[in-house]
N, C-alpha and C positions, 0 to 999 in steps of 0.2 A: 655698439648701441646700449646693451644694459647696465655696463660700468659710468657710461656717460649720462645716462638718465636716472641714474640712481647711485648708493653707496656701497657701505662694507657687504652687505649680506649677495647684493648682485655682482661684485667682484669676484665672492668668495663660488655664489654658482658656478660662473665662469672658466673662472680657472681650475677649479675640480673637474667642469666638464670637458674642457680643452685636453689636459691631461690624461683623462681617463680614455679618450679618443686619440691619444698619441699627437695630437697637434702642439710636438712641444715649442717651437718656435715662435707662436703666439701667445705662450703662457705670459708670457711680460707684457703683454697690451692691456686685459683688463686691468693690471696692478699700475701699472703705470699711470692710465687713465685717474685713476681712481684716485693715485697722487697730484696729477699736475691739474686738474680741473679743479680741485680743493683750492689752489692756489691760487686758481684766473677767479673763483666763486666769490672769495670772503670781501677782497677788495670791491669788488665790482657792486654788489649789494650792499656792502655798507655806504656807497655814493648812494644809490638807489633811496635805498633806505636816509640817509641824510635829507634827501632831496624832498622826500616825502614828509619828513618831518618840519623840515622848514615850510612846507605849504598847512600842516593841520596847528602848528602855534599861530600861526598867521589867522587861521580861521577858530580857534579856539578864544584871541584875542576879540574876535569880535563878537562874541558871542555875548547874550545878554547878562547879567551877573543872576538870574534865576537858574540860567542852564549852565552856568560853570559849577552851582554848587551841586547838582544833580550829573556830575560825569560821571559816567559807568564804571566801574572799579572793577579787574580779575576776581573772578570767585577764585573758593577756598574746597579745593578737592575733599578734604578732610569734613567741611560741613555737607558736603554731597552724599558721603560714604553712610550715612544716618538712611536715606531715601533708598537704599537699592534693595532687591531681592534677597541676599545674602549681606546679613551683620554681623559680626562676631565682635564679642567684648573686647574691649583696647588689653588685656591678659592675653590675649589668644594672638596678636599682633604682633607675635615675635621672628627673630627671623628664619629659625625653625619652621615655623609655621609657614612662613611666607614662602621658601624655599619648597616645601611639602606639597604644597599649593599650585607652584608653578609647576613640579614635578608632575602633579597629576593633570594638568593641562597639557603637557607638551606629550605624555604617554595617551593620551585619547586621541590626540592629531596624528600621532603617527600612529597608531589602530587604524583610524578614519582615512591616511593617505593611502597605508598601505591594500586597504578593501577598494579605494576605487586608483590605484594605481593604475597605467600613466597617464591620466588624465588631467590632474590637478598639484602641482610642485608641492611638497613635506611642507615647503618655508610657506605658500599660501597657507595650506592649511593652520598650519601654527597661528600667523598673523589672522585668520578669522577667527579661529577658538578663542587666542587670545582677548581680542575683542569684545566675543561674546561673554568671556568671563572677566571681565572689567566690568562693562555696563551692567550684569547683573548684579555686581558687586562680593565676585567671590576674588577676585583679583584686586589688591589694591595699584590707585596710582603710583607709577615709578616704582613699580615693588622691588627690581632690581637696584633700585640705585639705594631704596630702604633698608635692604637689605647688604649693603655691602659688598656685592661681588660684579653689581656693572662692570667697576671699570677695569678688572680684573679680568674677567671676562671679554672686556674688548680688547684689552692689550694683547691675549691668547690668541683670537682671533686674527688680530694686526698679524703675530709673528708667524701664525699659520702661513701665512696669505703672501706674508714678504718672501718669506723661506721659498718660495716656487719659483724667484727669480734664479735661483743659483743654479737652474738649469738652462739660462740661456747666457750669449756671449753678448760682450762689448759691441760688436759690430751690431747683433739684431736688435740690441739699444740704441744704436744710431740711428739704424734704420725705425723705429718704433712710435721714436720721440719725433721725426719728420710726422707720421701717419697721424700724431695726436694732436699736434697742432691742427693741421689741417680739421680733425673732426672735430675737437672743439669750436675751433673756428667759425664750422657750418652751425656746428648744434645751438651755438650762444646767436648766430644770426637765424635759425630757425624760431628760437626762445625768444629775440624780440617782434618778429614779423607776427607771430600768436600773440604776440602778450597784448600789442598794437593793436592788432583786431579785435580778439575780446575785450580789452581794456572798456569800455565803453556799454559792449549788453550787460558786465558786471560791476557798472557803477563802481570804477577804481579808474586812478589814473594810468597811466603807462608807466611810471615810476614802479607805483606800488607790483601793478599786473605782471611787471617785467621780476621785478623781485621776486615775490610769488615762483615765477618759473626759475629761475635760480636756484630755488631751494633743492631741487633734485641733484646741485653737487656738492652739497653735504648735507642736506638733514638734519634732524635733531639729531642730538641739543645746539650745533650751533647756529641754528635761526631762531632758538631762542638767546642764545647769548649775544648774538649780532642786534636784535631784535631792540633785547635790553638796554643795551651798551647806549647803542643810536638815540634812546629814546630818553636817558640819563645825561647825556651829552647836549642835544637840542632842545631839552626844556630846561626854563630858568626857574623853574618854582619844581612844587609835587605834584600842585593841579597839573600842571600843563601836562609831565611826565605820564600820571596816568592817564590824561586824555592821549596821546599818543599812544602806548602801551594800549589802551582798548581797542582803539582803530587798527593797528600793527598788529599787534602779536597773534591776536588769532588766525588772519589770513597767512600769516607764517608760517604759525604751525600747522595748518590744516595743509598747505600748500605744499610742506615738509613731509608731512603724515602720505598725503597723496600721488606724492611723484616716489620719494624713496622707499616707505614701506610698502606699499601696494603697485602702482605703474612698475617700477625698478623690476621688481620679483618674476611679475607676470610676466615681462618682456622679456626676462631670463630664463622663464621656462620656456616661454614660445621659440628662441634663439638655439636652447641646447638642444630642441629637437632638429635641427637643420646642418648640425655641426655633422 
C-alpha cells in the first residue's frame, strides 16, 4: 500500500523497515512497485490530462474577448519571497547559505522526532518543519534544486533503494511482478471509483479528478512536467497555454504535494508498525 500510494521516500521506509525485521523476501515489493506504477502513471495521465485539455480550449474559445485578456497567469515564487516573515538580501542567497538553512531545519525535526518518538515518523516531522519554514520564508522555493544537489541527492537515493534488490532471487521476482499487477490493478480501479464520486462536490470533471489521483505514482516534479508538456501541446497560442496551465497545474501539484509527500509517509508509518 505505501509504495502504491506514494513515491521514493514511502518506498524508501519500506524497505528499511522490511529489512530491519528480517522480512527479506519482500524487500523487492516496495522497489518494484515503486518502478512499474511510474510506468502504468505517466501514460495514463497524460490522456487524462489531454482530455482535459481539449475541453478547457474548447471553453476558453468561447469565452468573451474581455475575459480572455484577463486570464490568470502562474505567480512568481521570487515576487512572494519579499512578503514572508524572514527576508534575507539576494548576497545572503547563496548556496552555502541555502544548504546552512536546510541543515538547521532538518536537525530541529529530528530534536522534535526524537522527544515524541514513536509517535510521529522523522520524514513527517521533516515534511511539517519544512513547511513551516517555507511559508515563513526562512526556506526558499525549491531550495534544493537552487542549490544544486536535488538531483544528486535523488540519484543517491535511487541507488540506495535499488541496491536491496540483490538480496532476493529471480524466482521472488516472478512471483512479485504477478502480486503488482494485481495491486495496481485494484489501486488504479480504486483511484477511479473516488475520483468519479468526488469529481462533482469538487467542481472538476472525472478527467481532471481522476488525474488528480494519479499523481500519487509519481509526484513531483513530474505532474508538473506532465502538466506542462500537455498544456504546450493542446494549446495553439500562449493565451490558451496559460489558460490551461492555471486551471491544471495547480490541482496537480497540490494533488502531487498531498498523496505523495504527506498521505504516502503517513501510511508508511501507520504500515511499519504492523510489520
Amino acid at each position: 500500500m505505501p509504495p502504491l500510494t506514494g513515491g521514493l521516500v514511502a518506498a524508501l521506509l519500506m524497505t528499511t523497515g522490511l529489512k530491519a525485521q528480517g522480512i527479506n523476501y519482500l524487500v523487492a515489493l516496495p522497489v518494484s512497485m515503486f518502478v512499474f506504477h511510474s510506468i502504468v502513471g505517466y501514460p495514463l495521465t497524460s490522456w487524462l490530462l489531454k482530455k482535459e485539455g481539449k475541453r478547457l480550449v474548447n471553453e476558453f474559445n468561447s469565452l468573451p474577448a474581455s475575459q480572455k485578456n484577463s486570464v490568470a497567469k502562474l505567480g512568481n515564487d521570487d515576487d512572494l519571497q519579499s512578503k514572508h516573515f524572514f527576508h534575507l538580501p539576494q548576497q545572503y542567497r547563496t548556496s552555502s547559505f541555502i544548504l546552512v538553512k536546510v541543515s538547521l531545519v532538518t536537525l530541529l525535526s529530528n530534536l522534535v522526532a526524537k522527544a515524541i518518538h514513536p509517535f510521529i515518523n522523522i520524514n513527517v516531522i521533516c515534511l511539517v518543519f519544512g513547511i513551516i519554514a517555507h511559508q515563513l520564508g526562512f526556506l526558499e522555493s525549491h531550495a534544493l534544486n537552487k542549490d544544486g544537489v536535488y538531483d544528486w541527492l535523488i540519484y543517491s537515493l535511487l541507488a540506495y533503494i535499488f541496491s536491496q534488490l540483490s538480496i532476493t532471487t529471480h524466482r521472488q521476482m516472478g512471483t512479485i511482478v504477478i502480486q503488482i499487477i494485481v495491486l495496481i490493478a485494484l489501486g488504479l480501479l480504486g483511484m477511479f471509483i473516488a475520483s468519479t464520486l468526488l469529481a462533482k462536490p469538487f467542481k472538476m470533471t472525472w478527467q481532471m479528478a481522476y488525474a488528480c489521483s494519479l499523481t500519487c505514482l509519481f509526484g513531483f516534479p513530474t505532474d508538473y512536467i506532465l502538466t506542462s508538456e500537455v498544456s504546450r501541446e493542446m494549446a495553439h497560442n500562449k493565451e490558451e497555454e496559460n489558460y490551461l496551465l492555471a486551471h491544471m497545474m495547480p490541482k496537480m501539484l497540490v494533488g502531487g504535494f498531498a498523496t505523495v509527500s504527506i498521505a504516502s509517509i503517513i501510511i508508511a508509518s501507520i504500515f511499519l508498525k504492523l510489520l
